[in-house]
C-alpha positions in Angstrom: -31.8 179.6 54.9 -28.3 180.8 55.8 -27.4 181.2 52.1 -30.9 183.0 51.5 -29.7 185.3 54.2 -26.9 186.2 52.8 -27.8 186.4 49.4 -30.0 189.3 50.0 -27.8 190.8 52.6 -25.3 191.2 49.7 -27.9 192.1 47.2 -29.0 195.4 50.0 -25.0 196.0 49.9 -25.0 196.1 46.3 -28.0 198.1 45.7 -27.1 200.5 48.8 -23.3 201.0 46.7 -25.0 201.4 43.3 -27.8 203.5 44.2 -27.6 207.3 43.2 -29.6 207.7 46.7 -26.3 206.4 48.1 -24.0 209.2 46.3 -26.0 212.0 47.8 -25.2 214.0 50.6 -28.4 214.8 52.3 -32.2 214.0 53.0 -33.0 217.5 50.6 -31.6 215.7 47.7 -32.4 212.0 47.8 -36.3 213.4 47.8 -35.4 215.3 45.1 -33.8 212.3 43.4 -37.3 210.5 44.2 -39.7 213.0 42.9 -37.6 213.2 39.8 -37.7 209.7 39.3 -41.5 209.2 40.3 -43.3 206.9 37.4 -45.5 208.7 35.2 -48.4 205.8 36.7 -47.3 207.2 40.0 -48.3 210.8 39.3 -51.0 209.6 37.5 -52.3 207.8 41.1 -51.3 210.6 43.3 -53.5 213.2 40.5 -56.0 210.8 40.8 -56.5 211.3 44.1 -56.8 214.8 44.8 -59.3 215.2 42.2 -61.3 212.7 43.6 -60.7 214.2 47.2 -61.8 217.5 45.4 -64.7 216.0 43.5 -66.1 214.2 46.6 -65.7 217.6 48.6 -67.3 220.0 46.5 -69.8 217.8 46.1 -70.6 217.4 49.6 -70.0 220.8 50.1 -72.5 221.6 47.6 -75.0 218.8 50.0 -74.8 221.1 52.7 -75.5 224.3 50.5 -78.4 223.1 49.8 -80.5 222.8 52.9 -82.4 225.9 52.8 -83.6 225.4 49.5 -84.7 221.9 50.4 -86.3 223.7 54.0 -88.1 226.3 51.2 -86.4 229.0 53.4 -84.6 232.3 51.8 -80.8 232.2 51.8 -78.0 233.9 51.1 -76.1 232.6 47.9 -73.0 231.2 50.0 -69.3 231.2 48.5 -67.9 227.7 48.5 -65.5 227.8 51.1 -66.4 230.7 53.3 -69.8 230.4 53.1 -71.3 234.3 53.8 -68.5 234.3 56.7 -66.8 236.6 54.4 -69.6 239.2 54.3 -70.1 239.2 57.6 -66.3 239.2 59.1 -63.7 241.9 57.7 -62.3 245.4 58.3 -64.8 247.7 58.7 -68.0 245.4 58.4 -70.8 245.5 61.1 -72.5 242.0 61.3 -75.4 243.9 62.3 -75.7 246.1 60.0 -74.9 243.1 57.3 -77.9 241.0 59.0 -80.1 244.0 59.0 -79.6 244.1 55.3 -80.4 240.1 54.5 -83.6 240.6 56.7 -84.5 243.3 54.5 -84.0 241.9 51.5 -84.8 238.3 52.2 -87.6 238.7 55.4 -87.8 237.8 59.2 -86.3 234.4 58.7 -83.4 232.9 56.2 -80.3 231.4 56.7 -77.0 232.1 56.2 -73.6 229.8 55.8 -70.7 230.0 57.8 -68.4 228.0 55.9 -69.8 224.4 55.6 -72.6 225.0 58.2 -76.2 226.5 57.9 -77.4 229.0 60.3 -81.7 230.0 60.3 -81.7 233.9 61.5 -84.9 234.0 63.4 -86.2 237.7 63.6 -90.0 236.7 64.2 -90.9 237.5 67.6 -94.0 234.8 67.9 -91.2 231.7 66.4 -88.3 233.1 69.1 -90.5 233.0 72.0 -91.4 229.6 71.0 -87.9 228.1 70.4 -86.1 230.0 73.7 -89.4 229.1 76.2 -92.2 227.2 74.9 -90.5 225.0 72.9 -86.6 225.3 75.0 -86.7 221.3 75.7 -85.7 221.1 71.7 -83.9 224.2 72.1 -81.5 223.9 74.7 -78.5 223.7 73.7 -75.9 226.0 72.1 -74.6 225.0 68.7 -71.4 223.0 69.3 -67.6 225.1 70.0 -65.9 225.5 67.0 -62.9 223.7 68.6 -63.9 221.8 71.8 -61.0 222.7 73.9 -60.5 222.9 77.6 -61.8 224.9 79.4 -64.7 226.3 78.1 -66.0 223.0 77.2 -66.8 222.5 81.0 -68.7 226.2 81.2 -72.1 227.3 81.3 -71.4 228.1 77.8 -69.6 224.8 76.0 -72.4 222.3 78.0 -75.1 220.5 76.9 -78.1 218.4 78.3 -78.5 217.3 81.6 -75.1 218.4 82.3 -75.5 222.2 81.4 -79.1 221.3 83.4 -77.3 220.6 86.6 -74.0 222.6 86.5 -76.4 225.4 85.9 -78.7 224.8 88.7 -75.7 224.8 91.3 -74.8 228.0 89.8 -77.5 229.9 89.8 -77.8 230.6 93.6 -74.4 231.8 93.4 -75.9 235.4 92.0 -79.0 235.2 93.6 -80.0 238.4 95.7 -79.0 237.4 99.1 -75.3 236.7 97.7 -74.8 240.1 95.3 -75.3 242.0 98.8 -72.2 240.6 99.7 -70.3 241.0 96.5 -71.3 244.8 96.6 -68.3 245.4 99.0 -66.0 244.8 96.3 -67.7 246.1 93.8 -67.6 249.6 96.2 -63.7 249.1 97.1 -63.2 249.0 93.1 -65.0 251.8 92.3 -63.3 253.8 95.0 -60.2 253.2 93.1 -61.8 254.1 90.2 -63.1 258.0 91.5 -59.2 258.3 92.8 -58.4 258.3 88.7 -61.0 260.3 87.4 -60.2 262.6 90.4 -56.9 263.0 89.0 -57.8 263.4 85.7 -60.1 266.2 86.7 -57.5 267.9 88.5 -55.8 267.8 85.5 -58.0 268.9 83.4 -57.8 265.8 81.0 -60.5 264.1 79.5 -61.1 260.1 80.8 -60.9 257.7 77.9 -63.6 255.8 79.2 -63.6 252.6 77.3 -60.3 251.3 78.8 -60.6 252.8 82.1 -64.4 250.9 82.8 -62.1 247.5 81.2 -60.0 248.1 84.1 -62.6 248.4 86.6 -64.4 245.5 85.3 -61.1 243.3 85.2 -60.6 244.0 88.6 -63.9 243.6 89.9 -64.4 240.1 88.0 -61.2 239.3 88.9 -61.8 239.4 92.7 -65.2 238.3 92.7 -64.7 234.9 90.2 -61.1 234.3 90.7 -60.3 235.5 94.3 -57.5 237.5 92.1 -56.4 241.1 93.4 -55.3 243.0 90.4 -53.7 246.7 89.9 -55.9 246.7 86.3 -56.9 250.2 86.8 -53.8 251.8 88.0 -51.3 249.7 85.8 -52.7 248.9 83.0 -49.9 249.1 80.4 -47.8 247.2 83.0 -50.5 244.9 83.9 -49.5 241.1 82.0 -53.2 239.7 82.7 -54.3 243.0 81.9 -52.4 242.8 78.2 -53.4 238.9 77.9 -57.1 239.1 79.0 -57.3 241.6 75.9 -55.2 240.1 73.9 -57.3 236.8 73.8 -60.3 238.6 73.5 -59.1 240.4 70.5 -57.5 237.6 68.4 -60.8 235.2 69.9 -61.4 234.6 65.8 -58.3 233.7 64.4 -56.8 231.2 61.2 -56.9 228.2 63.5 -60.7 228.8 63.9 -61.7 229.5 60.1 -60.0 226.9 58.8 -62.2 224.7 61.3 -65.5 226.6 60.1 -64.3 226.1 56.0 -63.5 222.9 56.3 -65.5 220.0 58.5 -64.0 217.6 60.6 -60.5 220.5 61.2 -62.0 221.7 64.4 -61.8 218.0 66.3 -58.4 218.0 64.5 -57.6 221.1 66.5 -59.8 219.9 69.2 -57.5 217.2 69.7 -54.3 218.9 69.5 -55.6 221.7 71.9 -56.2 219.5 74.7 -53.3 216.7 73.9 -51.1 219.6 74.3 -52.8 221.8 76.6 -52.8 224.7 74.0 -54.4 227.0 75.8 -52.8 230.4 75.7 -51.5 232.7 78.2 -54.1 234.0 79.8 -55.6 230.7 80.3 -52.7 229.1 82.1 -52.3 231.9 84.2 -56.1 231.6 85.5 -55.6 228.0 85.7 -52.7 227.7 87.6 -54.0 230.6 90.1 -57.0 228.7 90.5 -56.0 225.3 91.5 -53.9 226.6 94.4 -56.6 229.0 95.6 -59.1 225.4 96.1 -56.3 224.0 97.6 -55.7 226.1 100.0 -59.3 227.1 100.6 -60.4 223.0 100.7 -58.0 222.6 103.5 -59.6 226.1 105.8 -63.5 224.7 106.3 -64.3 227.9 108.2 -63.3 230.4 105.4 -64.6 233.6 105.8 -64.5 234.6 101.9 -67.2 236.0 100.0 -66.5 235.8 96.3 -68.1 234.0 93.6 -65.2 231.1 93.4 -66.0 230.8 97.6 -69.3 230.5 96.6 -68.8 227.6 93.7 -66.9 225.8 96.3 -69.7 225.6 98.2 -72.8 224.7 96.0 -70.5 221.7 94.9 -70.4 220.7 98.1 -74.1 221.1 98.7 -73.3 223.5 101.7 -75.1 226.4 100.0 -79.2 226.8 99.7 -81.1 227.2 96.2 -82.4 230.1 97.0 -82.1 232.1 93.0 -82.7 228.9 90.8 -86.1 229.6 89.8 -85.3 232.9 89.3 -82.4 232.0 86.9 -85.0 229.1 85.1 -83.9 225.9 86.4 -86.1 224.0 88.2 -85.2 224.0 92.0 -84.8 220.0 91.5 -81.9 218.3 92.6 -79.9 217.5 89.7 -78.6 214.2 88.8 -75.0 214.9 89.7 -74.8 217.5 92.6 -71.1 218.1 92.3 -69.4 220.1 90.4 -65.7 218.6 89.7 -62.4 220.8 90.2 -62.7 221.1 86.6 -65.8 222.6 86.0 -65.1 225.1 88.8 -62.5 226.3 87.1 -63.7 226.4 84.0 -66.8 228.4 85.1 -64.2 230.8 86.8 -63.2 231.6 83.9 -65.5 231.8 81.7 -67.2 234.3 84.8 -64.0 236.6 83.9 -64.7 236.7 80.2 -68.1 237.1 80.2 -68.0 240.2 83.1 -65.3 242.0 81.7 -65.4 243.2 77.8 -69.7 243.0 78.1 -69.7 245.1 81.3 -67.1 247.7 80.2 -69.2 248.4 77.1 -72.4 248.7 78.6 -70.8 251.7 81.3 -68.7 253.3 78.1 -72.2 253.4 75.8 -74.4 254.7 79.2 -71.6 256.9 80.0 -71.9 258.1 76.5 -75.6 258.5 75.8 -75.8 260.8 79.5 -72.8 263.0 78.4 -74.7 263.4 75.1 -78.4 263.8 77.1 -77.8 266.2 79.7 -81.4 266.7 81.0 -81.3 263.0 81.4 -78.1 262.9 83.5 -79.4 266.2 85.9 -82.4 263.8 86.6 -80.7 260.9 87.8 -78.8 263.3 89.7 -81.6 264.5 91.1 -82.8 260.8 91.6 -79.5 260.3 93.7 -79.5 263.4 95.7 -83.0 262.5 97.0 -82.1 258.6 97.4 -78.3 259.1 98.4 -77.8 262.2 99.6 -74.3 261.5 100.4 -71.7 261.3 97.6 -68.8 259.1 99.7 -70.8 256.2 101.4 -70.8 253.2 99.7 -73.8 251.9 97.9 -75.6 249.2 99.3 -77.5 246.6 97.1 -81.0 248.2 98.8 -79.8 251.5 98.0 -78.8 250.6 94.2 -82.3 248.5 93.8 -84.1 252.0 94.5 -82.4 254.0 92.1 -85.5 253.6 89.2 -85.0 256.3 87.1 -81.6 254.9 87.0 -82.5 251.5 86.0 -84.6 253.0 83.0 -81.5 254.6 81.8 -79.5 251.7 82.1 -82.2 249.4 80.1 -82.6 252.2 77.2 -78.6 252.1 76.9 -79.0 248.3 76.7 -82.1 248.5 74.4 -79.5 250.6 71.8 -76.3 248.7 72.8 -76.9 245.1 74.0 -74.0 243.4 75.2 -73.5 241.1 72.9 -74.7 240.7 69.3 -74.2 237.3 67.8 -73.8 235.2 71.0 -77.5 234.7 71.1 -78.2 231.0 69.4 -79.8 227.7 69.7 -79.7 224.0 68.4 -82.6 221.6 67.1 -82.6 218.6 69.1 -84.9 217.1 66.8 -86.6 218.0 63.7 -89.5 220.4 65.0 -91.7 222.9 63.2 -91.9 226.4 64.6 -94.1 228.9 62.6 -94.5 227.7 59.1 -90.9 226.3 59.0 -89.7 222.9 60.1 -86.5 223.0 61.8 -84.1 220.1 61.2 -82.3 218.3 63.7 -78.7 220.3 64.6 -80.0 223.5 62.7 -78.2 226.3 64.7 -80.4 229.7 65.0 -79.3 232.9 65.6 -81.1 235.5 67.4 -80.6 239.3 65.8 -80.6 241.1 69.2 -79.4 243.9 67.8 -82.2 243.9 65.0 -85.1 243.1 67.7 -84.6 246.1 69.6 -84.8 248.5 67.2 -88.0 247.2 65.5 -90.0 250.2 64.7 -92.9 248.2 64.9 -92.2 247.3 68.4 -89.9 250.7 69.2 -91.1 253.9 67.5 -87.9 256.0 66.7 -86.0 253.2 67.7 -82.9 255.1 67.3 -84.1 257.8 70.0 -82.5 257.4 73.4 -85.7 257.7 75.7 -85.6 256.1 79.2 -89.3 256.6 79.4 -89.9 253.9 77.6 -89.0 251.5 80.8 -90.3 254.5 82.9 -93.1 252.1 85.4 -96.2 253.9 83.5 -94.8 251.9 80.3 -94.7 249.0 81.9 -98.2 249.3 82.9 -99.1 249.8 79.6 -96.9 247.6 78.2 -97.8 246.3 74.7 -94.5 245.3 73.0 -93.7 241.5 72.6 -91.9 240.1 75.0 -89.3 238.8 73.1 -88.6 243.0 71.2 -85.9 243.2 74.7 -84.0 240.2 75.8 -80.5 242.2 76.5 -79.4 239.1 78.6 -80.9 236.4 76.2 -84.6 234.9 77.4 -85.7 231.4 78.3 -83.7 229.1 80.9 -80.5 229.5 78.8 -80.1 233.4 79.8 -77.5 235.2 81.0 -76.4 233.5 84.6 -74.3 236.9 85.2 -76.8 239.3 84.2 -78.1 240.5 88.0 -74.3 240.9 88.7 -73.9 242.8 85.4 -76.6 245.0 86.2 -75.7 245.5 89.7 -72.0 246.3 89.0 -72.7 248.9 86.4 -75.3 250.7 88.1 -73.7 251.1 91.3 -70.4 252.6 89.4 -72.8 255.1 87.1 -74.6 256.1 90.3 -70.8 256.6 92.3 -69.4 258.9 89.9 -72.6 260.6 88.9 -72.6 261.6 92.4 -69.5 263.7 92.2 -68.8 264.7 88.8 -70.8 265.6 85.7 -69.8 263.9 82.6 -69.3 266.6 79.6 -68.4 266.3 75.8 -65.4 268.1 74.3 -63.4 268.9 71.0 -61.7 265.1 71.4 -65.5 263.5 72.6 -66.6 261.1 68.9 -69.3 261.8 67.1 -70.9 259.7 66.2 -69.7 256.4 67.9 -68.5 254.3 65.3 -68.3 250.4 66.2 -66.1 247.2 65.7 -67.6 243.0 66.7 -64.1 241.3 67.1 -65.8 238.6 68.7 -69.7 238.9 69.7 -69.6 242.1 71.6 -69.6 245.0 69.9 -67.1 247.5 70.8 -66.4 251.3 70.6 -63.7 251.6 67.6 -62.4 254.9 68.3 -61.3 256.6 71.7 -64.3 257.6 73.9 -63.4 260.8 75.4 -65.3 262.7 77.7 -64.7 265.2 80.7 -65.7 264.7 84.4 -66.6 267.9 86.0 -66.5 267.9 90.2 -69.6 268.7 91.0 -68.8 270.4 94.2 
């Protein structure tokens, strides 16, 4: 054995002093040396393989391509790697205006591929009430993240089944009626902040750019209600670092990491993986997360806390200290769920995703109202004249009551969000099973998208749908109501609605009706016309400057 030993040992020494690998002086060069000196059966296996790899993946790519011709459903003719994602994403392109197209050239329900996977467009009102309420047991989930990564898969938004079931039903007390009367306080102490600006920009005589200076607001309303957070958005924005990061994300949401994982299947648990191995998760995130965990800490240990915030409020309904009074009224039966508690985690998470969804959606909805009264004065001297006769003072702060009576005000508000909803391509739905709606069986995992933007401006349902006309929610309309239920679902419809949305609404009625009190909102020479629009993500956002004057009215 000991001469077998070292017969090879000196065999290694010889080949190790003979070998041209030996001569070279670094790693660069001996591959070099190898890939020169690969056999030509070598290459021959390693070209082998990646046109099999290729073959099988076209082919299965081709598989998937398929579906809606299999279904009997119109599609789009998809590219073979993006899909339509390409039509639909790009500088200058409007998915809604893109979709708007496909329904008229290919009717009120087709599908569409992003990437690899299909997506049905549902624009038939009977089949959408069906799939977001009769039928929401099959329906209730969203289609899987892209990448599954922390935190949102713990949200309102990234769960599924029973668990989205009960994390839902502990949340939906949170922004029940009896709670938001609270909340108004900061909501008021915001908004004071916010006259002292456009009071200084009067003085001035400057005009507000609105967009950014409602994100502020918004960011520093959500900020204090979701993450107990005091922030100086509105006053120092430039200087602001969550200011700069919360944008930042929101802006680069959709970037390469994300298409490669819609191209190519099986990347995004790739990146999934990686994400949470490594705790990828951005700037912004860390700094929520970190602020977060020391707030429960310290509000775990104080049993008698006197705060009234959203987060103070999460605490609570995971603890089962907290009443269900709002389920029903958010769609989730006022059942116990299966697992009362919500974990540190999902607290978080929901914090979080609380910030997001109140900030950008919020901000846009006050920017386009803002908008449509500067451009419709009669409208705006009515719900000052609405304000005077509810109000009558301009510097008390509103109370929930006082906000609730302000109807000509709400009418405005739902006409603004008739034209702009707050989000556009958010609104979507997974087949549990195989189940037929209308004349087309769904398949099992079959994502739908909802065109909000589409459904309410239907001229069938909206006549002059591009009219801005607040008597169309005026209560005489309602009476008479006609129109489908499913032609204005701003906040999404069925159980899986918008959590937020009585927040949402409260928030950005209470700031219209503040400044509306003391200043008139006027166009000028900088004021755009028309408002042209960019979807970064699945809001859609004004792209240009939104400049308007703010008269004192006294």
């Amino acid at each position: 054995m000991s001469r077998g030993r070292a017969s090879q040992n000196n065999s290694c020494r010889l080949l190790e002093s003979n070998s041209p690998v030996s001569t070279m002086r670094g790693p660069i060069e001996a591959l070099a040396w190898v890939w020169a000196n690969l056999s030509a059966c070598t290459w021959t296996l390693l070209l082998s393989s990646v046109v099999l790899y290729f073959y099988r993946w076209v082919k299965e790519r081709r598989q998937y391509h398929s579906i809606f011709s299999k279904m009997g459903v119109p599609y789009v003719k998809p590219h073979i790697l993006y899909g339509s994602n390409h039509q639909l994403r790009g500088k200058g392109i409007l998915p809604t205006e893109v979709i708007g197209k496909w329904v008229k050239q290919y009717g009120k329900v087709f599908g569409y591929y992003i990437g690899w996977k299909p997506t049905l467009v549902v624009a038939d009102l009977d089949m959408l009430k069906d799939i977001l309420i009769k039928e929401f047991h099959n329906f209730a989930n969203r289609p899987k993240l892209v990448i599954e990564a922390q935190p949102v898969v713990h949200t309102v938004v990234g769960l599924r089944d029973q668990r989205w079931k009960d994390v839902r039903s502990i949340l939906a007390p949170t922004f029940s009626m009896v709670k938001l009367k609270h909340l108004a306080g900061i909501m008021n102490e915001k908004v004071d902040e916010l006259l002292g600006i456009i009071g200084k920009k009067s003085k001035a005589g400057e005009p507000i750019e609105w967009y950014s200076t409602y994100q502020g607001l918004t960011l520093d309303v959500i900020s204090e209600c979701a993450l107990a957070m005091k922030t100086t958005c509105q006053k120092d924005q430039e200087k602001s670092e969550f200011f700069m990061a919360v944008r930042s994300f929101l802006k680069n949401a959709v970037n390469p990491a994300i298409l490669m994982a819609l191209y190519f299947r099986g990347f995004g648990k790739i990146l999934s993986y990686i994400s949470n191995r490594f705790a990828l998760s951005g700037r912004m995130t860390q700094m929520i997360v970190n602020h977060l965990e020391t707030v429960i800490s310290v509000r775990r240990n104080d049993l008698h806390s006197k705060n009234v915030d959203v987060l103070q409020l999460m605490l609570e309904a995971a603890e089962s200290r907290v009443d269900a009074d709002g389920a029903a009224a958010n769609g989730v039966s006022k059942g116990k769920p299966k697992h009362k508690l919500l974990s540190d985690e999902e607290i978080i998470a929901n914090a979080w995703v609380f910030l997001l969804g109140g900030f950008e959606t919020t901000a846009n909805s006050l920017t386009y109202t803002t908008y449509l009264l500067t451009q419709h004065q009669e409208v705006q001297d009515k719900v000052y004249q609405e304000l005077l006769d509810v109000i009558k003072d301009p510097n008390i702060n509103l109370t929930y009551e006082q906000v609730h009576k302000l109807t000509y005000l709400d009418q405005v508000f739902s006409e603004a969000l008739r034209l702009h909803p707050p989000v556009v391509t958010f609104i979507t739905r997974e087949a549990a099973e195989d189940m037929q709606i209308g004349d087309v069986v769904i398949p099992k995992d079959m994502a739908v998208l909802v065109p909000i933007w589409l459904l309410q401006r239907d001229p069938e349902q909206w006549p002059d749908p591009e009219k801005f006309d607040p008597e169309r929610f005026s209560p005489e309309a309602k009476a008479n109501n006609t129109r489908h239920p499913m032609s204005y679902i701003p906040f999404g419809a069925g159980p899986r609605n918008c959590v937020g949305m009585r927040f949402a609404q409260l928030e950005a009625k209470l700031t219209l009706a503040r400044i509306l009190l003391n200043y008139r909102l006027e166009s000028c020479k900088e004021t755009p016309n028309p408002l042209r629009f960019e979807v970064p993500t699945v809001a859609i956002n004004p792209a240009d400057p939104v400049l308007i004057k703010a008269t004192p009215r006294n």
